[in-house]
C-alpha positions in Angstrom: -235.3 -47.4 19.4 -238.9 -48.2 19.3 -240.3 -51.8 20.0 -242.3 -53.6 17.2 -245.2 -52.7 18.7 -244.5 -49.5 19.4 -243.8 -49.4 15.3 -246.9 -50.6 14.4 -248.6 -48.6 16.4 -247.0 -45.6 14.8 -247.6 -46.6 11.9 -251.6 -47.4 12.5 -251.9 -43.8 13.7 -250.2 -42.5 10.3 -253.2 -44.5 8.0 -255.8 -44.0 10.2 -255.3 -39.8 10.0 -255.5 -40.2 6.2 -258.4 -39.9 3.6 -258.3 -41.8 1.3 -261.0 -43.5 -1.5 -261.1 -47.0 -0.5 -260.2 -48.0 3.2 -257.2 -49.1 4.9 -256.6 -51.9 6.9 -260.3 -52.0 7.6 -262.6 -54.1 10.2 -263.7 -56.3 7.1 -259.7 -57.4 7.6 -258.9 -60.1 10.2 -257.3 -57.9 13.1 -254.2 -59.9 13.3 -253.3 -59.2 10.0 -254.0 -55.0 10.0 -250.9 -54.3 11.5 -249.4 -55.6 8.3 -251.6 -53.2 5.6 -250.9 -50.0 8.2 -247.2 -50.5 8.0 -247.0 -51.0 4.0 -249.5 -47.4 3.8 -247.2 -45.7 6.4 -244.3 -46.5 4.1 -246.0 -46.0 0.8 -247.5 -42.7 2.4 -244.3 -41.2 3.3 -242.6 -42.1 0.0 -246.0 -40.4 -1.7 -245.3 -37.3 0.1 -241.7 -37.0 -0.6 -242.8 -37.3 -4.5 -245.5 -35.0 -4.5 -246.2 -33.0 -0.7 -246.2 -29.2 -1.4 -245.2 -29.2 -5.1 -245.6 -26.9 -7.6 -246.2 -27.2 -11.4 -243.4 -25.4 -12.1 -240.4 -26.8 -9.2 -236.8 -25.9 -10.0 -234.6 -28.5 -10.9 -233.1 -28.9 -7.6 -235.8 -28.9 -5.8 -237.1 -32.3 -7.7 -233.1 -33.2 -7.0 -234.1 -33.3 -3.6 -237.8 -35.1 -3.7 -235.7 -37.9 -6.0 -233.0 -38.0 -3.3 -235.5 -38.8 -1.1 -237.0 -41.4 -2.8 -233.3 -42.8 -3.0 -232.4 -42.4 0.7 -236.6 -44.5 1.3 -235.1 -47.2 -0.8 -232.0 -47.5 1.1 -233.7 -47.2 4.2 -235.8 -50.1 2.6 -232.6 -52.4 1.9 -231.2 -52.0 5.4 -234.3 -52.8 7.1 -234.7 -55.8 5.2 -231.7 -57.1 6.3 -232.3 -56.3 9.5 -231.4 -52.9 10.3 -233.9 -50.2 10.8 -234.5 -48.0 13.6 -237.6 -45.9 11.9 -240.5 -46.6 13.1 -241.8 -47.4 10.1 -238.9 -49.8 8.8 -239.1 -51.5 11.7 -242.5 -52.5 11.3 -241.9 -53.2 7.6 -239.4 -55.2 8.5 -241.5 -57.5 10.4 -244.1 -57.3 7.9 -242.0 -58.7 5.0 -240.8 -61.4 7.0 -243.9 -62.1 9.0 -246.5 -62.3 5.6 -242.7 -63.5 3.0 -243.9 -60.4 1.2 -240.8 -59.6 -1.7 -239.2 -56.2 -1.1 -239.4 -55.8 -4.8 -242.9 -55.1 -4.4 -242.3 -51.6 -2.6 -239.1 -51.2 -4.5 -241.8 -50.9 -7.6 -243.7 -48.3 -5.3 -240.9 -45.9 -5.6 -240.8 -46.4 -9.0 -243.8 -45.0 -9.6 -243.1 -42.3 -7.4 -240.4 -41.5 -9.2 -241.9 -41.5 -12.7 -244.5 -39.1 -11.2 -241.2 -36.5 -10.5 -240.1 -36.8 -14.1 -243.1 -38.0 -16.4 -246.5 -35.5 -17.0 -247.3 -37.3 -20.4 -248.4 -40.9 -21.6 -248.0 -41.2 -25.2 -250.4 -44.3 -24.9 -252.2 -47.3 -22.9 -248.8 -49.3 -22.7 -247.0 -46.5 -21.2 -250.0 -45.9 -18.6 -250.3 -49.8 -18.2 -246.7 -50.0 -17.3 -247.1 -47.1 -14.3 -250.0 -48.9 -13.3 -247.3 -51.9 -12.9 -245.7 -50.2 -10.5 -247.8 -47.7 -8.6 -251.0 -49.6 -8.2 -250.1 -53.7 -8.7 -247.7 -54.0 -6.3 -250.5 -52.7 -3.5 -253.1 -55.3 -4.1 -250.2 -58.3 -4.0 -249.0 -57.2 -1.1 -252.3 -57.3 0.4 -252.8 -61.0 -0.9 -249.4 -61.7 0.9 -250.5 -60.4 4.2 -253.5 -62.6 3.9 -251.3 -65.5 2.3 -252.4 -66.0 -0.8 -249.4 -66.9 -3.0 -250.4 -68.3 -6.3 -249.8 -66.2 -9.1 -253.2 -66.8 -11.3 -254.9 -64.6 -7.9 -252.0 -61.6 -8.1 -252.6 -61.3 -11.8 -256.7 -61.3 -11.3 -255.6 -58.6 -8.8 -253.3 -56.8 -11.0 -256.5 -56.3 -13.3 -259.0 -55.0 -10.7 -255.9 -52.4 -9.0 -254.8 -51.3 -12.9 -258.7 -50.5 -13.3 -258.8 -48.7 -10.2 -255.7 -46.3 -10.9 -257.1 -45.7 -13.8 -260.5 -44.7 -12.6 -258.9 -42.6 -10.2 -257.3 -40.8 -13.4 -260.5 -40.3 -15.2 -262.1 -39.3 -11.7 -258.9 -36.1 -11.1 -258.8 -35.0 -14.9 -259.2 -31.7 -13.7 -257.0 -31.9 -10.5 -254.3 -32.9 -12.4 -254.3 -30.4 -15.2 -253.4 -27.6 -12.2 -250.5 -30.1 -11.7 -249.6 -30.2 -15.2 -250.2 -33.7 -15.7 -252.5 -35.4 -18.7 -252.7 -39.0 -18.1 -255.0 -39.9 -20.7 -253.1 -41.1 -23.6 -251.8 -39.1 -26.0 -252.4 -41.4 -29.4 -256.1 -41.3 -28.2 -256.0 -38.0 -27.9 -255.2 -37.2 -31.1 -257.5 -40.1 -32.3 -260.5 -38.4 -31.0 -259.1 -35.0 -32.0 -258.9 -34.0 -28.0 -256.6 -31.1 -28.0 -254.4 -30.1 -24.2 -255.9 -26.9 -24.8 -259.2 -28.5 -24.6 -258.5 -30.0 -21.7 -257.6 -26.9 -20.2 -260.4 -24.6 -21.6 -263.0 -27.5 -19.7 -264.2 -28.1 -23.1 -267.2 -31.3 -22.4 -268.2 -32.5 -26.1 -268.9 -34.8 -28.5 -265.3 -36.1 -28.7 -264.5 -35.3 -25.3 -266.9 -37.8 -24.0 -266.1 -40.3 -27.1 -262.6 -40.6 -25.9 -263.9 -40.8 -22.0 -265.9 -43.3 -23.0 -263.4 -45.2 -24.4 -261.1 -44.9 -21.7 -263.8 -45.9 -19.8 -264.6 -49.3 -21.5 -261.0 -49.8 -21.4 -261.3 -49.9 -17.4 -264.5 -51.4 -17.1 -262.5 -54.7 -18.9 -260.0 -54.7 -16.4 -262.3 -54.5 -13.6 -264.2 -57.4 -15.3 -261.3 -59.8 -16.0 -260.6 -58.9 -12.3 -264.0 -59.8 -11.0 -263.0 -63.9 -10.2 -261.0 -62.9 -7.5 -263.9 -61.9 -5.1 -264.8 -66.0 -5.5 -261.7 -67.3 -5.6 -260.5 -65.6 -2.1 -262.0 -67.1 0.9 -263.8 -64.9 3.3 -261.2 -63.6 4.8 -260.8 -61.4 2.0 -263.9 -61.8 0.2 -265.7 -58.8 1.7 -262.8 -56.3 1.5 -262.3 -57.6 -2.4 -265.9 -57.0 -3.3 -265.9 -53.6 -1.6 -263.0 -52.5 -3.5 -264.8 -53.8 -6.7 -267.9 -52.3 -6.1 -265.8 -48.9 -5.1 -264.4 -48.8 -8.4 -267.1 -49.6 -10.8 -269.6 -47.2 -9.1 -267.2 -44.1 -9.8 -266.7 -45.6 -13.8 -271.1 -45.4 -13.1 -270.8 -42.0 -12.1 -268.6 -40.8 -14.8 -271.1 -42.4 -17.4 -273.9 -41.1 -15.8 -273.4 -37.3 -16.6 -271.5 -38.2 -19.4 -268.5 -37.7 -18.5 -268.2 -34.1 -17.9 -265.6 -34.1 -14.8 -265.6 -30.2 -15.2 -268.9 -29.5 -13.1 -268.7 -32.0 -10.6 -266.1 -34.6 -9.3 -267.7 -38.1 -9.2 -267.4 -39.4 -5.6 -268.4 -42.1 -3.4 -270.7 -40.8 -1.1 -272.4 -41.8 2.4 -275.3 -43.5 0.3 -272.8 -45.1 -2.0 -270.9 -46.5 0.8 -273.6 -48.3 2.5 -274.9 -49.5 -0.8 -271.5 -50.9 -1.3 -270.8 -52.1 2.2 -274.7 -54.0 1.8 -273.7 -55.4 -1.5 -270.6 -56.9 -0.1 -271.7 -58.6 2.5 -274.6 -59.8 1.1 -273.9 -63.8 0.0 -274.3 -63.4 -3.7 -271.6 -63.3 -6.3 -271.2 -60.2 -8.3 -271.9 -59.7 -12.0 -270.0 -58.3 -14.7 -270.8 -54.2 -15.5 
């Protein structure tokens, strides 16, 4: 069986050999406390790839059978390690990690829930129904995270519950298109219609007037979050300040990019590129609270 630190170095090898948007476990982090944020991504990754590695728009039944018993047998694995039993590398540095940072397994129990919704839900008939996946596929990250650096009062998780709801949602305006070769439309239905945005709009690439109406919408919608979300960069200390602000700065500079050609996803996906990211990273670090967008 593998040693804890032979765990957590595992598990630092998984995040560190994945792309992602905003970083993981990254220098701006105090270096005791990475360990913590690799072994949470190494178990969210895995659960991530049992829900959606390889699929196709159009799996048989038993083949999402077996991506859901997956997700079950994670969740067990989960249980057991919490009560001190794991012998995956992973679970046994997760195990340490909930006891080390008194993180609540609930928190990655609500992962898998969103994980599982992905298996079995394409549609949202409205914000509610997206706000509620949001709940449980992006909140539970950024408390965590707040645990591992021990922040425990509950006004700070719900300012971060804002800025990580806002940043899933971004990340759904920002893969309209990748998503429709998945078959999945996550903005809202009711808004849809409101706009009079049809799914065969959607899928003919169809940029115009009510296209962009209802993106913009969506938009301002997220740009609110990210706002109410904004105290948090204060109201950490700097051991979290920088890595807060970054993730801010991340999210609002893709909603920028969105409203800067209007919208139209089709032609080009807005990224963060290597200008972007030193802007951000300068920004950041610089002493000066950040403003409202």
């Amino acid at each position: 069986m593998p040693s804890i630190l032979e765990a957590f170095a595992y598990c630092e090898k998984m995040a560190k050999s994945h792309y992602e948007n905003f970083p993981v476990g990254s220098f701006l982090i105090p270096k005791d406390r990475r360990k913590y944020v690799w072994a949470v991504y190494a178990f969210a990754r895995t659960a991530d790839d049992f829900a959606d590695e390889g699929r196709e728009p159009n799996e048989t039944a038993v083949a999402l059978q077996k991506r859901l018993a997956a997700l079950d047998d994670w969740e067990y694995k989960l249980v057991q390690a919490n009560k001190g039993q794991a012998d995956h590398p992973i679970f046994i540095a997760v195990a340490e990690t909930l006891k080390a940072a008194q993180i609540p397994a609930q928190l990655l129990k609500d992962l898998l829930t969103a994980y599982r919704m992905d298996l079995q839900r394409k549609r949202y008939k409205s914000f509610e129904d997206l706000l509620f996946y949001c709940k449980h596929s992006a909140n539970p990250v950024g408390r965590v995270v707040l645990h591992i650096m021990n922040y425990k009062d509950e006004a700070l998780h719900l300012l971060s519950d804002n800025i990580c709801t806002a940043l899933q949602l971004t990340n759904f305006w920002q893969d309209i298109s990748i998503d429709l070769a998945k078959d999945r439309i996550y903005l809202p239905e009711d808004e849809m219609k409101r706009f009079r945005v049809t799914e065969g709009d959607l899928h003919a690439k169809i940029c115009n007037r009510a296209f962009s109406s209802l993106m913009k919408y969506c938009s301002d919608k997220t740009t609110s979050l990210f706002n109410q979300g904004l105290p948090l960069t204060t109201q950490v200390g700097k051991d979290l300040r920088w890595e807060m602000k970054m993730t801010w700065l991340g999210g609002t500079t893709i909603l920028k990019k969105l409203a800067k050609v209007d919208f139209d996803i089709y032609k080009r996906r807005p990224t963060l590129g290597f200008a972007d990211k030193i802007a951000i990273l300068s920004r950041s670090l610089l002493p000066i609270d950040l403003k409202p967008i």
